[in-house]
C-alpha positions in Angstrom: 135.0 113.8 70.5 132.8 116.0 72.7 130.2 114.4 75.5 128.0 116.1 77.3 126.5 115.3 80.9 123.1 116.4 82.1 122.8 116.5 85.2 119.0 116.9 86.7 119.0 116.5 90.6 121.5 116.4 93.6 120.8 112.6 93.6 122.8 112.5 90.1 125.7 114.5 91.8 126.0 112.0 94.6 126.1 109.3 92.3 128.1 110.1 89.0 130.7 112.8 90.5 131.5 111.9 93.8 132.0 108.1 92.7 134.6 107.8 89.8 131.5 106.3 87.3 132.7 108.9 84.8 136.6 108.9 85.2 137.8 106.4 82.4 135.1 108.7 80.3 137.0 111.6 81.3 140.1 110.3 80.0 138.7 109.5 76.5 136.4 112.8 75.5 136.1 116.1 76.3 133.6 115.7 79.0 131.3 118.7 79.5 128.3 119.4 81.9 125.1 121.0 81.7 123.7 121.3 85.5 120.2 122.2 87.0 120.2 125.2 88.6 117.8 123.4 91.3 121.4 121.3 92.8 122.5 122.7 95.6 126.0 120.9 95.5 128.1 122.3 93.1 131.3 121.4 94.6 132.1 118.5 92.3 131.8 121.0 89.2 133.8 123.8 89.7 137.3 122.1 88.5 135.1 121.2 85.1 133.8 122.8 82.1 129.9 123.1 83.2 126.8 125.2 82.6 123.6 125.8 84.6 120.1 125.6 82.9 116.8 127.3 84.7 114.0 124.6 85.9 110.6 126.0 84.5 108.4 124.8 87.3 104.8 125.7 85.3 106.3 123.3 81.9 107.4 120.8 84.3 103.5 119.7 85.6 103.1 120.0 81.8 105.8 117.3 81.3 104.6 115.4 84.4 100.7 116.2 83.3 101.8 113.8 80.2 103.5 111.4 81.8 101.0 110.6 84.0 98.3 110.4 80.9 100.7 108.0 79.2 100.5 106.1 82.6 96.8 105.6 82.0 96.5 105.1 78.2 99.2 102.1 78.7 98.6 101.0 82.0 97.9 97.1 81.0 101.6 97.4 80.2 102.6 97.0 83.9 100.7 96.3 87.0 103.0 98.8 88.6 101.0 101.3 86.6 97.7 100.6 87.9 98.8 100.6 91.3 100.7 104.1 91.1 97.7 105.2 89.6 95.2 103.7 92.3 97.9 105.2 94.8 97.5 109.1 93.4 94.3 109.1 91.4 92.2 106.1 93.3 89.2 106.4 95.5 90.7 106.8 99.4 88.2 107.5 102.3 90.3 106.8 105.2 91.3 109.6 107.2 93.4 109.9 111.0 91.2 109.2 114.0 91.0 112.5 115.7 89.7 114.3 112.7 86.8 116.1 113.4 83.4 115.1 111.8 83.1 118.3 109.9 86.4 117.9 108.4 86.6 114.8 107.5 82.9 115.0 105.7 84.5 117.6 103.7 87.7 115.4 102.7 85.8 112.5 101.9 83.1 114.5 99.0 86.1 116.1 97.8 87.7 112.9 97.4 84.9 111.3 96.0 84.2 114.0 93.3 88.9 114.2 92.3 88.1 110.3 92.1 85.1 110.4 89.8 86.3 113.5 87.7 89.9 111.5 87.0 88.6 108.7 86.0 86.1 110.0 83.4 89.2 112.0 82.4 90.9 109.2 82.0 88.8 107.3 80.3 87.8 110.2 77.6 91.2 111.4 77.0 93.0 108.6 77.1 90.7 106.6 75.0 91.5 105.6 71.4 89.3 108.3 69.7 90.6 111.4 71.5 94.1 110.6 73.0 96.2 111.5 70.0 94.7 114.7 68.8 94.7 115.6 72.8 98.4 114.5 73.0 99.3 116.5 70.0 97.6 120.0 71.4 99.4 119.1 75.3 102.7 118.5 73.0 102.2 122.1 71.4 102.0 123.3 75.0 105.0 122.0 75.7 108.0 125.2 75.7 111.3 124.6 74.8 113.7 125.0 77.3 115.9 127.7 75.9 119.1 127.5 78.0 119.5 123.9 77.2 119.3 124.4 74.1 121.9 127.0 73.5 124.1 124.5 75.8 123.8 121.7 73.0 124.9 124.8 70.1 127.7 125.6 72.1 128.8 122.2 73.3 128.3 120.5 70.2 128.5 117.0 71.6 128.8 113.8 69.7 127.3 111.7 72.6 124.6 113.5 75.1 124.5 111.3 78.4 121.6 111.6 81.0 121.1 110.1 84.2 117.3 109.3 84.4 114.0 107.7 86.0 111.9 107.6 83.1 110.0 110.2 84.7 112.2 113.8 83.4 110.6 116.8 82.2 114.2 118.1 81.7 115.1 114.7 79.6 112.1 115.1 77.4 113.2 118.0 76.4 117.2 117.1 76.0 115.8 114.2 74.1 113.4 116.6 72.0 116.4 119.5 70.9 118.9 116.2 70.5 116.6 115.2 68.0 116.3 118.2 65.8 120.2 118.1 66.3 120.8 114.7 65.2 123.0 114.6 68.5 123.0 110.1 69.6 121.3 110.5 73.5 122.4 107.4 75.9 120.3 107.9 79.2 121.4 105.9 82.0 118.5 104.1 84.3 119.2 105.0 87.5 117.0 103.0 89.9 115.9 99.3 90.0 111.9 99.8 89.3 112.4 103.2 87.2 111.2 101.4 83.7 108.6 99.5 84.5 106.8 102.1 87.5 106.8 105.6 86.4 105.8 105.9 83.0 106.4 106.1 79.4 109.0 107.0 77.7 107.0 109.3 74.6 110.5 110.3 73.3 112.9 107.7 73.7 117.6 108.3 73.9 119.1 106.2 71.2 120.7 104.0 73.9 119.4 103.2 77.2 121.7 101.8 80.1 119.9 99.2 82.7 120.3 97.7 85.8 120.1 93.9 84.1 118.2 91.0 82.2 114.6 91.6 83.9 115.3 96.0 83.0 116.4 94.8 79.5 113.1 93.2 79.3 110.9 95.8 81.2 113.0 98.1 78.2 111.7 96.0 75.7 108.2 94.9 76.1 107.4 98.1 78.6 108.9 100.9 76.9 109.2 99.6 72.8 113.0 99.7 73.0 115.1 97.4 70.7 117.3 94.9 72.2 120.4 96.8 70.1 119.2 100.0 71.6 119.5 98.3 75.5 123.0 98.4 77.4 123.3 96.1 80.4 125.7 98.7 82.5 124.3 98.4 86.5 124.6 101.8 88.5 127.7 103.4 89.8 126.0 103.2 93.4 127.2 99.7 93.8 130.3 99.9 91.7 132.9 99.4 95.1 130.5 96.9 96.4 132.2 94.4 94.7 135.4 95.2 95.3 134.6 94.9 99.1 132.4 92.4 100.0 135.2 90.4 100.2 137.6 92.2 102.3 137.0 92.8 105.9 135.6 96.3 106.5 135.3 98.3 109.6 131.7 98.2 111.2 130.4 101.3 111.9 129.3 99.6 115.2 131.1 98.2 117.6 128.4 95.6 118.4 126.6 92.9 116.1 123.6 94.3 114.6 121.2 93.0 112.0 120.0 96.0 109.8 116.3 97.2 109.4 115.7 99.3 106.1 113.0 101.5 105.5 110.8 101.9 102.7 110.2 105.3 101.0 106.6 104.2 100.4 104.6 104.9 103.4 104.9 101.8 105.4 104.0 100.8 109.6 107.4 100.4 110.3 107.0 101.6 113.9 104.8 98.6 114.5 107.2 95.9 113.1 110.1 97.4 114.9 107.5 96.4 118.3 108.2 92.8 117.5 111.5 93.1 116.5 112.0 94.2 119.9 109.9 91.6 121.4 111.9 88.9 119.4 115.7 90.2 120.8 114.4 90.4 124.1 112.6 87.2 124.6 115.7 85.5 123.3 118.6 86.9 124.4 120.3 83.8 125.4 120.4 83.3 121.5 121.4 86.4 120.2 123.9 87.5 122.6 123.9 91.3 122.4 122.7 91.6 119.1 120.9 95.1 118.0 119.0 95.9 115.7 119.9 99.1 113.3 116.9 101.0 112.2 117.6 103.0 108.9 114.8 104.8 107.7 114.6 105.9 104.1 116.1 109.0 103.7 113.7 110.5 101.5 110.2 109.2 103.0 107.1 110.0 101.2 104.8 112.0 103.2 101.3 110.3 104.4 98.3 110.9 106.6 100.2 109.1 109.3 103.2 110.2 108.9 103.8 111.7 112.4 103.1 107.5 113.1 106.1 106.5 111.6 108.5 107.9 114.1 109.9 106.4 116.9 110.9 107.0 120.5 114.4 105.6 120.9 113.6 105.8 124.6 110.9 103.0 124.4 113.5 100.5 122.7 116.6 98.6 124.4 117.6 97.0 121.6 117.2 99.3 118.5 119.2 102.2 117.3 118.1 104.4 114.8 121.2 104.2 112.2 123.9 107.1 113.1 123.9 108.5 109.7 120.7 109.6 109.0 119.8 109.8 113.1 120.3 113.7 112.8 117.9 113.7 109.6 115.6 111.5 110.7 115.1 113.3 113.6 114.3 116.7 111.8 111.9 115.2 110.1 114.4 116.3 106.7 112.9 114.4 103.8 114.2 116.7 101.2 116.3 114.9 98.8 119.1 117.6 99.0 120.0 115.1 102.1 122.0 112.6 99.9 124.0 110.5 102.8 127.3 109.4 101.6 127.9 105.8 99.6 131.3 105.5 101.0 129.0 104.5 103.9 127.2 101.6 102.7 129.5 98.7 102.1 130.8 98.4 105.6 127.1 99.3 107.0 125.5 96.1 104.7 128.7 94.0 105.2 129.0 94.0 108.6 125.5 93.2 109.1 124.4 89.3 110.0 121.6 89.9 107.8 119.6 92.8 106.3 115.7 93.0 107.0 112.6 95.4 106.3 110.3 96.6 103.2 111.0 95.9 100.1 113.5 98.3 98.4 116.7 98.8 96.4 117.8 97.7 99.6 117.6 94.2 98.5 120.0 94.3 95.8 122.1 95.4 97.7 122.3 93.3 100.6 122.4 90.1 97.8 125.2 91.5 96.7 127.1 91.5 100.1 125.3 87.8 99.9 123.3 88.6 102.9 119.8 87.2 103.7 117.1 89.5 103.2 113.9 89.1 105.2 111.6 90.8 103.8 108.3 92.3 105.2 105.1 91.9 103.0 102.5 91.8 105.5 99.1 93.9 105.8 99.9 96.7 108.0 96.1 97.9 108.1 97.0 101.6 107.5 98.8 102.3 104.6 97.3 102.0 101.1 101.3 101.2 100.0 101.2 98.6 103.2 104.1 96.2 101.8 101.3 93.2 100.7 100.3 95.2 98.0 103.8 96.3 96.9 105.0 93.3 96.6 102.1 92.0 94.6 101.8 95.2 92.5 105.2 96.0 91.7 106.8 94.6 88.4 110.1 94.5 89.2 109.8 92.4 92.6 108.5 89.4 90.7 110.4 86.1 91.3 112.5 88.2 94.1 111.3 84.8 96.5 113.1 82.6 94.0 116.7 83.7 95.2 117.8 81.7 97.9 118.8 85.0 99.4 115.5 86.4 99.9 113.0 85.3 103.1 109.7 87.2 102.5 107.2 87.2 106.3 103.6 87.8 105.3 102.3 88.1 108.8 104.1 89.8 112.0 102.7 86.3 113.7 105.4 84.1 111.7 107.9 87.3 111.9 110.1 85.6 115.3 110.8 81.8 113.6 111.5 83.5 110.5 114.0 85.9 112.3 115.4 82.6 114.0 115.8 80.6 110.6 117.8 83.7 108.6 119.7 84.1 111.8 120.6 80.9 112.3 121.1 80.1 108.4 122.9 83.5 107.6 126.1 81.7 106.8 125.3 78.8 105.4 124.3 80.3 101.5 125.8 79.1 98.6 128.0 82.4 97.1 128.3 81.0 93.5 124.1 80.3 93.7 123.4 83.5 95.6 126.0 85.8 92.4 124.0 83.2 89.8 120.6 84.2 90.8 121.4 88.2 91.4 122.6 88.5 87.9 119.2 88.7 86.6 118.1 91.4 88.3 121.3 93.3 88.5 124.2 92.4 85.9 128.1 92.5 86.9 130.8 91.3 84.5 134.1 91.8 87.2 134.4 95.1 85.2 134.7 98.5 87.3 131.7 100.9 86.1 133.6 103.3 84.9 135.3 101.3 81.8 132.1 99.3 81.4 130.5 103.2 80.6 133.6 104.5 78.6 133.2 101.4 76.3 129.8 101.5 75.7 130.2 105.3 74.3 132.9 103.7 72.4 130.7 101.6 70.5 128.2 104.0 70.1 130.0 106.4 68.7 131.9 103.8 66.7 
């Protein structure tokens, strides 16, 4: 039998070919690929049947035009929606400090006339009246991408399998052609939040793969999925984490370090790292040497302040920006071409004596290494995505301060004893309590990723 891989983006390559996620599928079927021609790193597919498709960049704001109107029309189905859409659509006056009078006058009527013309947009399009008959004609609109199609002729898969976000122009139309087809479509969630913050899914895979229990049910009551159509499978990121959070890795450091994660959403990080500082210097006698490693999300949103959220390693004893994405960081390189390695991680998160920051992915991670994670949901006074209103906003964080893993600091003031207490408590968790409570969020069965994959195409294709 004949499956074929889409692959989107260079962050799919990074995490389904240079991990072995797809090896025991490779062993079963005739595995084929069908590529983006926007991936710069090829490498992995040139020992493999593959094919590139063209990204249409005027169809794509099409798709995403959609997307974003089903965001609105269903928006009570997830508070993550109303914030994204407050974040990109909602009525913003602030501006930087030296902006001159004249300009900032000009930014704030423009703003005020976007905000008033989306949201009587909004409201007539998306109402119950128009919104179908509007959805049909943007649907008509919509052209077909040609090269994937002939890709599906000439493959002829029994199984198409996408990585995804929920938010794909180019799976909308894989899932649109593998329709016509009658070709079964098994899209693979990619990311923690993906289900319940982008948007709808208006054409939905046969078979969707999840993180875990709280995706299953953003799948379900979010996106109008069946429970038989929803496959608990994780994500091939964190397939070796597992295997080695109990052996004894190599730091990547040769002192002890607790690790600082950044947050893609723009976030005063530069200001927290202050008291961080503060904290490791006013109590040295506790710590005994102990750093701090800043790692800043590799692929930071851009923001008004965004020239803020750098740092001056200079000003800072006891912080180090993390040595894998120093150079990047640096540069100011946000493109998500940068995809830093994964081989990296476990010995990064493992080695730590506890993981701190925003909230992110991040935290998954560290409770996997069953590491305390403090995290940061204070007001940072700058940032409409300050971590406060993440953390109330986002779906897929709620309950996160039920794991006995997790510390949450709502105010810098309280940030030193609650660095003391997950210092001081970092090895006294329960493991069986801490796996327990993870498996909701992210599922693990002792089974390597690959087989878990293979198997589930196996049942689906009976």
């Amino acid at each position: 039998m004949n499956i074929l891989v889409i692959i989107p983006s260079d962050l799919y390559v990074r995490n389904y070919l240079t991990t072995s996620a797809l090896k025991s599928l490779q062993n079963s079927y005739k595995v084929s690929f069908l590529v983006s021609d926007t991936v710069k790193n090829l490498k992995p597919f040139h020992d493999k049947d593959f094919d590139l498709y063209d990204h249409d960049q005027k169809n794509h704001k099409r798709h995403f035009y959609i997307f974003d109107l089903l965001m609105w029309r269903y928006r009570n189905k997830s508070s993550t929606f109303k914030f994204r859409l407050l974040r990109t659509q909602g009525f913003n006056l602030s501006t930087p400090s030296n902006t001159s009078f004249i300009v900032k006058f000009a930014k704030i009527l423009w703003r005020i006339f976007r905000y008033v013309y989306l949201k009587a947009r909004n409201y007539m399009l998306g109402s119950s009246f128009l919104f179908h008959p509007y959805f049909f004609y943007l649907k008509l609109k919509l052209k077909e991408n040609s090269k994937i199609k002939s890709a599906i002729i000439k493959y002829s898969p029994d199984l198409i399998i996408m990585p995804c976000s929920a938010y794909d122009p180019d799976g909308n139309d894989v899932l649109s052609i593998a329709n016509a087809l009658e070709i079964k479509t098994f899209f693979l969630v990619d990311n923690w939040d993906n289900l319940s913050s982008k948007s709808i899914f208006w054409i939905k895979p046969n078979f969707l793969g999840v993180w875990g229990q709280q995706s299953l049910e953003h799948a379900i009551d979010i996106q109008g999925f069946s429970k038989e159509q929803i496959i608990l499978l994780g994500t091939p990121r964190f397939n070796n984490y597992f295997k080695y959070r109990n052996q004894k890795l190599e730091s990547p450091y040769n002192f002890k370090y607790v690790l600082f994660v950044g947050t893609a959403l723009p976030f005063d990080e530069p200001k927290a790292l202050k008291f961080y500082e503060d904290i490791l210097e006013k109590n040295k006698n506790i710590f005994q040497g102990l750093k701090l490693i800043y790692r800043p999300h590799p692929w930071r949103h851009r923001s008004m302040f965004s020239s803020a959220r750098k740092i001056d390693q200079k000003n800072f004893q006891h912080i180090i920006v993390d040595k894998q994405i120093e150079a990047a960081y640096l540069e100011d390189n946000t493109d998500t071409s940068f995809q830093p390695s994964i081989d990296y991680y476990p010995a990064l998160i493992s080695n730590a004596e506890f993981v701190t920051g925003g909230l992110t992915s991040m935290l998954i991670e560290s409770v996997i290494f069953r590491k305390i994670f403090l995290g940061l949901i204070h007001n940072d006074h700058k940032h409409f995505t300050s971590m406060h209103r993440v953390f109330k906003a986002y779906k897929h964080f709620e309950g996160i301060e039920s794991m006995d893993a997790v510390r949450l600091c709502d105010n810098l003031d309280s940030l030193e004893s609650a660095f003391l207490e997950a210092f001081q408590s970092k090895d006294k968790l329960d493991k069986s309590i801490i796996d327990n409570q993870r498996q909701y969020y992210y599922y693990f069965n002792n089974q390597d990723y690959s087989k878990v994959l293979k198997d589930s195409c196996d049942k689906i294709l009976g």
